[in-house]
N, C-alpha and C positions, 0 to 999 in steps of 0.2 A: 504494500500500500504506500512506503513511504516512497517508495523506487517511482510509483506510479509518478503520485504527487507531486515530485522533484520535475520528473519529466515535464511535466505540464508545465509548473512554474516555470522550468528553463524555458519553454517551448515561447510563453506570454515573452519573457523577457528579451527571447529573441526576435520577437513581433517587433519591440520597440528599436535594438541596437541595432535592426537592418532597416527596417522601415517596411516592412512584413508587406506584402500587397495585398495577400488572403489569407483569412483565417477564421473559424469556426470557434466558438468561446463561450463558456458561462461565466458570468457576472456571480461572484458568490460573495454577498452583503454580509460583512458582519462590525458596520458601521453606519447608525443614522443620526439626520441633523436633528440637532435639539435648539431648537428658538430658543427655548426659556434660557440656555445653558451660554449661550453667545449672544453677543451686540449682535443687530441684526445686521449686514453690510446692507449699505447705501447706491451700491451701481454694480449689475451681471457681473463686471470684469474684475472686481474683488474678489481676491482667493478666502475661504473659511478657513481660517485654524483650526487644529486639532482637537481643540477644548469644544470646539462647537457641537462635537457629537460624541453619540454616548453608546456604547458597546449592544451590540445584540447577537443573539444566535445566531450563528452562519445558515446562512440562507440562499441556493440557487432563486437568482430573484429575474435574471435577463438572461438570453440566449441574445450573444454577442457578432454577428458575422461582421467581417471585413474584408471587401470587396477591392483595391487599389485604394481609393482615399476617399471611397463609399463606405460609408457604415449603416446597418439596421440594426436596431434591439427591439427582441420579441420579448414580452411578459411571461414569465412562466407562472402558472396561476394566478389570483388575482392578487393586484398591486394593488396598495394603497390609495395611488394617486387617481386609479380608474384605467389611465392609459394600460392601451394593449402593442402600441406601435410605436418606437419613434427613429425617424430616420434623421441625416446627416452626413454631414460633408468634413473633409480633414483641413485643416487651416493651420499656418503655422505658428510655431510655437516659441520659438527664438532656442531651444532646448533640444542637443540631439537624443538627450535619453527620456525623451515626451514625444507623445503622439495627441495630439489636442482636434477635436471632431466639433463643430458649431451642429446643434440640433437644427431643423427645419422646425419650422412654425407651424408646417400641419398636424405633426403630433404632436407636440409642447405645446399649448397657448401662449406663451411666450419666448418660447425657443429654452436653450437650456444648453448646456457643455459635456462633454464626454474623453474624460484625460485618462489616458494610459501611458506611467512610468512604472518601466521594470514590470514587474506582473500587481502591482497595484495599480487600482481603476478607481473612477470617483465620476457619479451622474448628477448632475445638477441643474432643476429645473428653475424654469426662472418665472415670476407670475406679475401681473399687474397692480400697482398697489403695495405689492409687496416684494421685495428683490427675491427673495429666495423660497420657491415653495415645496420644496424637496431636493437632499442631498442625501444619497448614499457611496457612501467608501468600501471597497472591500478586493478580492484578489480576481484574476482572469485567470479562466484555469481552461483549457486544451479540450475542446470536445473528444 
């Protein structure tokens, strides 16, 4: 299991230090944002701290594919937030060990971010009103 594991994680990590063009992934959350726990940030393009979110059960939460600098995340059961889709585009990052994806607006209402460094992932929706209305953190593990 642990052999597996490794594999995968190397597998995520080498998505990032080549710039991977495809690849098949689950999102496995075992990190969500807590409002109460952080200032709220004031504009999408603010990074959360760490302090902002508070530990959860590992969770396969997204089925991850990427396509060259296409990305889709499919919901694996139901999500919080309601969404079952959201797709995206790769944008750059100023970071060769980052891969930074801008969501589309069709499935976010406000669009939203999807960063992958080394085999941690971090999804973050962005809403009206209020800058942040869902972030989770957690590993890309290798279908």
């Amino acid at each position: 299991m642990k052999r597996a594991l490794r594999s995968s994680l190397l597998s995520a990590a080498l998505l990032v230090a080549c710039g991977g063009s495809t690849g098949r992934y689950v999102m496995r959350v075992d990190r969500t944002f807590d409002r109460s726990a952080s200032q709220q940030t004031q504009l999408p393009s603010e990074e959360l701290p760490p302090e902002s979110y508070r530990s959860a059960a590992p969770a396969d939460r997204w089925e991850v594919a990427i396509d060259g600098s296409k990305l889709v995340l499919s919901a694996i059961g139901d999500h919080p937030t309601k969404l079952r889709r959201l797709e995206g585009h790769e944008v750059p990052s100023g970071r060769s060990d980052e891969r930074r994806f801008d969501l589309d607006l069709g499935g976010a209402p406000a669009g939203g971010r999807f960063v992958v460094h080394g085999d941690a992932v971090e999804l973050t929706l962005f809403g009206s009103g209020v800058p942040v209305i869902s972030s989770e953190r957690g590993k890309l593990v290798t279908r």
